[in-house]
C-alpha positions as CSV (number, residue, x, y, z in Angstrom):
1,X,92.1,115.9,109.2
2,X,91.1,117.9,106.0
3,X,90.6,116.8,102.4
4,X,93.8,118.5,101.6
5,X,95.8,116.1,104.1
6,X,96.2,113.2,102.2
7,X,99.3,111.9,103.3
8,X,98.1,111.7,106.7
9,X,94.6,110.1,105.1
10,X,96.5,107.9,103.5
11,X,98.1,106.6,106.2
12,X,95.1,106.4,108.5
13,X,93.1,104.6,105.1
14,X,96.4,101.9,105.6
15,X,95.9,101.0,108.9
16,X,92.5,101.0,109.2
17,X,92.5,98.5,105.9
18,X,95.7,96.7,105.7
19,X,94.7,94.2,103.6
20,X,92.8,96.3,100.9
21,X,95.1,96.6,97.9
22,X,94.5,100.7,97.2
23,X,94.7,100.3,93.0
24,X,91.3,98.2,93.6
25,X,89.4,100.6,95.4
26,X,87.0,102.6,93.5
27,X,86.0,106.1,94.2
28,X,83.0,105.6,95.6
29,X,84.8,103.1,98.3
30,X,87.4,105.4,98.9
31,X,85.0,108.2,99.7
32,X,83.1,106.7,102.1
33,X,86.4,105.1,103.8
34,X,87.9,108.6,104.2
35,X,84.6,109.9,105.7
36,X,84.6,106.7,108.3
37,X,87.9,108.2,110.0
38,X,87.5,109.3,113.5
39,X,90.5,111.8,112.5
40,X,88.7,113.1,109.5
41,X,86.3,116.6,110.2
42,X,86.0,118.1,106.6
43,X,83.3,118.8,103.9
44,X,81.9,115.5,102.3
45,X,81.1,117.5,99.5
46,X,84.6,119.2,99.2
47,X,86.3,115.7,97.5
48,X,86.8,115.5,94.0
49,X,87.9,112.7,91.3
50,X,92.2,114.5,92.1
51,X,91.6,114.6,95.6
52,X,90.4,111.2,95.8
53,X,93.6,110.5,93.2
54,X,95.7,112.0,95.7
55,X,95.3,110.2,98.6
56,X,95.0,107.0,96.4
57,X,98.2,107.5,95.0
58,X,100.1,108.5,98.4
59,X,98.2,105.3,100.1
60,X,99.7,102.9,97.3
61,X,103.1,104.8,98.1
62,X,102.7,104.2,101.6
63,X,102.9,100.2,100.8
């Protein structure tokens, strides 16, 4: 799973924390969270503030 993939993040970020309301994460959280998927294999340093946006705004979908 890439950076790029954030539905599939997003879905993995929902099941792993089910009880985590996404608009409360912060950045920084949601970072680190991505980079703690077993699925994930990507560039720590390829995330920005819209790609983290992204897969916040597709996990909040995915509620």
């Amino acid at each position: 799973m890439k950076w790029t993939d954030t539905l599939e993040i997003a879905i993995a970020l929902d099941e792993a924390h089910p009880d985590v309301d996404p608009t409360r994460v912060r950045f920084t959280e949601l970072h680190a969270w991505v980079l703690a998927l077993p699925e994930f294999d990507d560039d720590p340093k390829r995330s920005g503030e819209k790609i983290l946006e992204a897969i916040q705004q597709a996990w909040i979908e995915e509620q």
